[in-house]
C-alpha positions as CSV (number, residue, x, y, z in Angstrom):
1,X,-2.0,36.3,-7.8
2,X,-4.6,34.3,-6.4
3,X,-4.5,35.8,-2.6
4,X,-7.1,37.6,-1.2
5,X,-7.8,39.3,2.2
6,X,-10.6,37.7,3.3
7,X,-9.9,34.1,4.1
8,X,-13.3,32.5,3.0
9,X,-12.6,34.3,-0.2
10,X,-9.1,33.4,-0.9
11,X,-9.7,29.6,-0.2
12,X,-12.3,29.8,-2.5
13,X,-10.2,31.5,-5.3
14,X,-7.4,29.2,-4.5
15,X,-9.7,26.0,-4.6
16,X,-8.6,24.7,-8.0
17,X,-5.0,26.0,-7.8
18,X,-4.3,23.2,-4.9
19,X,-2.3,20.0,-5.6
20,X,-4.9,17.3,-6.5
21,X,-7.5,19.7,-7.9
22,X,-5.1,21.6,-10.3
23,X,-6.1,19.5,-13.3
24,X,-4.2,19.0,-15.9
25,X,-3.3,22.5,-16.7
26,X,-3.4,21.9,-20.6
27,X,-3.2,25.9,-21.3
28,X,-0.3,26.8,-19.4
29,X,1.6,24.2,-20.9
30,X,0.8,25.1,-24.6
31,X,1.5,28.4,-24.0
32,X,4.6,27.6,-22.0
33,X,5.8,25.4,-25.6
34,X,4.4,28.3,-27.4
35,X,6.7,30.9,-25.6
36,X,9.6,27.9,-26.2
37,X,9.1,28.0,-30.0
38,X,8.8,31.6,-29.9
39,X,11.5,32.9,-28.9
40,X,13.3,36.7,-28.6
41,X,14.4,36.3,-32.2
42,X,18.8,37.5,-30.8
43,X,21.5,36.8,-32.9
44,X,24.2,35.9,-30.5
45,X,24.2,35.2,-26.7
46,X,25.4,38.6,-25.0
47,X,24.5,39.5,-21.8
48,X,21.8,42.1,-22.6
49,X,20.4,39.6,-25.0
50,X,20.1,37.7,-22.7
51,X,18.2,39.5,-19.7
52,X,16.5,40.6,-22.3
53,X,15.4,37.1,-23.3
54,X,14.6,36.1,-20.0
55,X,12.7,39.2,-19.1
56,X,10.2,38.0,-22.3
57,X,9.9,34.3,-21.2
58,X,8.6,35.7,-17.9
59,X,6.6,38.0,-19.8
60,X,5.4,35.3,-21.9
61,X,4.9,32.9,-18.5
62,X,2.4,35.8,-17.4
63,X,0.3,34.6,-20.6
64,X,0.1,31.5,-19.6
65,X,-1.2,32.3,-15.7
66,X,-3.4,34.7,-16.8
67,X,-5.0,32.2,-19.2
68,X,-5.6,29.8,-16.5
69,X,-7.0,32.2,-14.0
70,X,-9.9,33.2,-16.8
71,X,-10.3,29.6,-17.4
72,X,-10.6,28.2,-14.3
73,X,-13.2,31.2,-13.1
74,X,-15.0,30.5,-16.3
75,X,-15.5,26.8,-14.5
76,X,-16.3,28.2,-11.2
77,X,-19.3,29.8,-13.2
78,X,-20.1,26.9,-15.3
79,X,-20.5,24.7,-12.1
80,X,-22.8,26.8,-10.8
81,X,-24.8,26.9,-14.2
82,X,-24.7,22.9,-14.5
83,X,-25.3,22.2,-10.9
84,X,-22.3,20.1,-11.1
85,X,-21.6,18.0,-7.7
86,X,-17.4,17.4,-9.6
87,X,-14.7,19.1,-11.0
88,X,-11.4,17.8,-11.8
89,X,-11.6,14.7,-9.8
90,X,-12.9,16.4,-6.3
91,X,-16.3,17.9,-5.3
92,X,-17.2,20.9,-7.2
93,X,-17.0,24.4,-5.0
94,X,-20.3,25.1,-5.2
95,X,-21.3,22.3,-3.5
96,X,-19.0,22.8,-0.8
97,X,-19.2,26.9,-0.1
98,X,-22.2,27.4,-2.6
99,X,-23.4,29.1,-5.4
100,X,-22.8,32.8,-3.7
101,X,-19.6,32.5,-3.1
102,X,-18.6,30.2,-6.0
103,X,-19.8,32.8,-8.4
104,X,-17.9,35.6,-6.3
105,X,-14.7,33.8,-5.9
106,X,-14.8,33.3,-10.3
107,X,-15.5,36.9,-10.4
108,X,-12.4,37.5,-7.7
109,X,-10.3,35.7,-10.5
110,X,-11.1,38.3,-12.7
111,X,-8.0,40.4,-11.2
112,X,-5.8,38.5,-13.4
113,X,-6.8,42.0,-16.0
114,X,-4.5,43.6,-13.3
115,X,-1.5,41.5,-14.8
116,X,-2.4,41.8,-18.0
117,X,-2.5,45.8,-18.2
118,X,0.9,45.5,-16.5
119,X,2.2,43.8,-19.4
120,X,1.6,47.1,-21.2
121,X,0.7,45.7,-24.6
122,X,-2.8,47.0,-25.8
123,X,-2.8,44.7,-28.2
124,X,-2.4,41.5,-26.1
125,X,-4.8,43.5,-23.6
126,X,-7.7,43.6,-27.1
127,X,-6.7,39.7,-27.6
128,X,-7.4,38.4,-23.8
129,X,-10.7,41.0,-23.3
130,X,-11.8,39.6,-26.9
131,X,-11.4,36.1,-25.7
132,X,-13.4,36.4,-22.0
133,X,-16.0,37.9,-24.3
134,X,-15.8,35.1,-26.3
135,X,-16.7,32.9,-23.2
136,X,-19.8,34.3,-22.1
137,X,-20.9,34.3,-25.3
138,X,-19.9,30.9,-26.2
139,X,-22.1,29.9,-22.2
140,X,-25.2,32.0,-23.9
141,X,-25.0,30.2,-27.2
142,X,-25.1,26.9,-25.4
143,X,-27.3,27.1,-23.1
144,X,-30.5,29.4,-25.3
145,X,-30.3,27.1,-28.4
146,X,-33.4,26.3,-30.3
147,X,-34.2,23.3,-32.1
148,X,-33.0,24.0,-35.2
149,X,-29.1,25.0,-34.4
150,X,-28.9,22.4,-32.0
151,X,-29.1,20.3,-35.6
152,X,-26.4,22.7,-36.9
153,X,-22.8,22.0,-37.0
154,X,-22.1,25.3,-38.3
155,X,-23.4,26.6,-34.9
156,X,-21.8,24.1,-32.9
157,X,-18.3,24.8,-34.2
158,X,-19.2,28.5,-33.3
159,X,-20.5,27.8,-30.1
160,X,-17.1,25.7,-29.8
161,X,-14.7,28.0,-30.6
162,X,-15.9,30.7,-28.7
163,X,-16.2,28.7,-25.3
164,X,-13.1,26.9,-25.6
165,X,-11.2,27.8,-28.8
166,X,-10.6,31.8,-28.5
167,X,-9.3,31.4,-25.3
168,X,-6.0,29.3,-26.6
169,X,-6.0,30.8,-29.5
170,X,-5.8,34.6,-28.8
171,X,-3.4,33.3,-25.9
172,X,-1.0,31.7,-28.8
173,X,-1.5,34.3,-30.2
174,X,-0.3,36.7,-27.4
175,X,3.0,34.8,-26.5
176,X,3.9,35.5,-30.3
177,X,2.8,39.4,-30.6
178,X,5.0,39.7,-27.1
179,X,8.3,38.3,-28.7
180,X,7.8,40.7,-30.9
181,X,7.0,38.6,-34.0
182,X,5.7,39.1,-37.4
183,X,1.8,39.8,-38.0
184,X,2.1,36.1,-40.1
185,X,3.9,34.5,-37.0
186,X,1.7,35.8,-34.8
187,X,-1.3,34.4,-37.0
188,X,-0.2,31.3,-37.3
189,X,0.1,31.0,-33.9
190,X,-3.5,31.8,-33.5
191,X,-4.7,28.7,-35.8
192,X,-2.3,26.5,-34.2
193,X,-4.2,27.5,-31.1
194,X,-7.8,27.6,-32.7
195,X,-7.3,24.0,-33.9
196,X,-6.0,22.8,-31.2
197,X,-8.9,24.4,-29.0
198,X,-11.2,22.6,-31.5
199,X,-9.8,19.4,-31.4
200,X,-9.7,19.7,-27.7
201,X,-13.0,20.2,-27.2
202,X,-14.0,17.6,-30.1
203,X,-12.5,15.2,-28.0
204,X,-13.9,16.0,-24.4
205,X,-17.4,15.8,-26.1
206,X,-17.1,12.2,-27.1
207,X,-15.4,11.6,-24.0
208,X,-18.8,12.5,-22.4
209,X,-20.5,9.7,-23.6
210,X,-17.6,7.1,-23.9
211,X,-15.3,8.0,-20.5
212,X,-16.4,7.0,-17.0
213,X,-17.1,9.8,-14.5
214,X,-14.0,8.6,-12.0
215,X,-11.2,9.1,-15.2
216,X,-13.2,12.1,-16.7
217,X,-13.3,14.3,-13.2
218,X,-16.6,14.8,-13.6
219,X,-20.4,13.6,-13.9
220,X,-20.3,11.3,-17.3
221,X,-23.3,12.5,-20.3
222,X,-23.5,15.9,-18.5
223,X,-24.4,17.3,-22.2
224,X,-27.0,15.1,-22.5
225,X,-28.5,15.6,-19.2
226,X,-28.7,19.5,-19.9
227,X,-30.1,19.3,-23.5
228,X,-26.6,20.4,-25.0
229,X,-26.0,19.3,-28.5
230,X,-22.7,17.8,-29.1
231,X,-20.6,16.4,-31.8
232,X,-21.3,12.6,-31.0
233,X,-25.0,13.8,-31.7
234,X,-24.3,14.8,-34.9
């Protein structure tokens, strides 16, 4: 999904998909547990059922590599915006093709929308637009704060959820609305995801100031470096 034609371009693109610079690929495998607990509801194991079945866990599976092709551009991006020198353990892309091409090879990512209108499903189409909007306006909360709601929690948890939350959540939320769930599965699937994006995030801020640079994959109190309130500040 990640192939392009012009070979500066596509090892760009591919960059963070390599062995060693893959991270940890915490989205994928949420969703891939998701799908696993979400199930085609079948009552008995018949053939048909179960093509049928599989069919929807590759279905589901697309879900998953979508999410991580939005996420990772959305760090391809971020580098750029930070000036970051790391990612993930290894130089950062910008600093080894930079900024032009950086930027271009996260927009190049962007033709993960071509998998997603193939899954046919408007409204896992809505959820996955909803949550790249989410992104850049999560990026523009952070980095045009004032004074005052970098005091706010309220606006942090806002800020939160749309740079890191939405994107799991409306994900969850997708793998459900594909197996063809109820609207309170499929919701509940969204909070698990929401709180979890939360609590993921929660967790890599404080890690900012407590972790080391070498076991964090990047530069240590970043958020401090670039005026960016965060929840140890609080």
């Amino acid at each position: 999904m990640v192939a392009a034609e012009v070979p500066k371009l596509a090892s760009a693109a591919e960059y963070f998909f390599k062995v060693g610079a893959e991270g940890k690929r915490f989205r994928p495998t949420v969703l891939l547990l998701m799908a696993s607990a979400l199930k085609f509801p079948i009552g008995d194991s018949t053939e048909v059922l179960s093509i049928l079945a599989n069919k929807l866990r590759t279905r589901q599976q697309n879900i998953a590599e979508i999410t991580e092709m939005i996420h990772v551009a959305s760090l391809l991006h971020d580098d750029v915006l930070d000036d970051a020198e790391t990612r993930r353990g290894v130089t950062s892309l910008n600093c080894i093709m930079g900024n032009k091409l950086s930027v271009l090879a996260g927009d190049f990512l962007s033709r993960a929308c071509v998998a997603l209108a193939a899954l046919g499903n408007t409204e896992v189409v809505s959820l996955m637009a909803t949550a790249v909007e989410h992104l850049v306006t999560g990026e523009t909360m952070q980095i045009s704060t004032s004074r005052e709601q970098r005091r706010s929690m309220e606006y942090y948890l806002q800020k939160t959820y749309y740079k890191t939350a939405s994107l799991i959540s409306n994900s969850c939320k997708a793998v459900a609305i594909l197996a063809g769930h109820t609207a309170e599965v499929s919701m509940l699937a969204y909070e698990y995801g929401r709180n979890l994006g939360l609590a993921f995030q929660l967790i890599d801020d404080v890690l900012d100031f407590t972790g080391m640079s070498a076991s964090l994959g990047k530069g240590s109190l970043s958020d401090i470096r670039h005026v960016i309130a965060s929840i140890p500040m609080f």
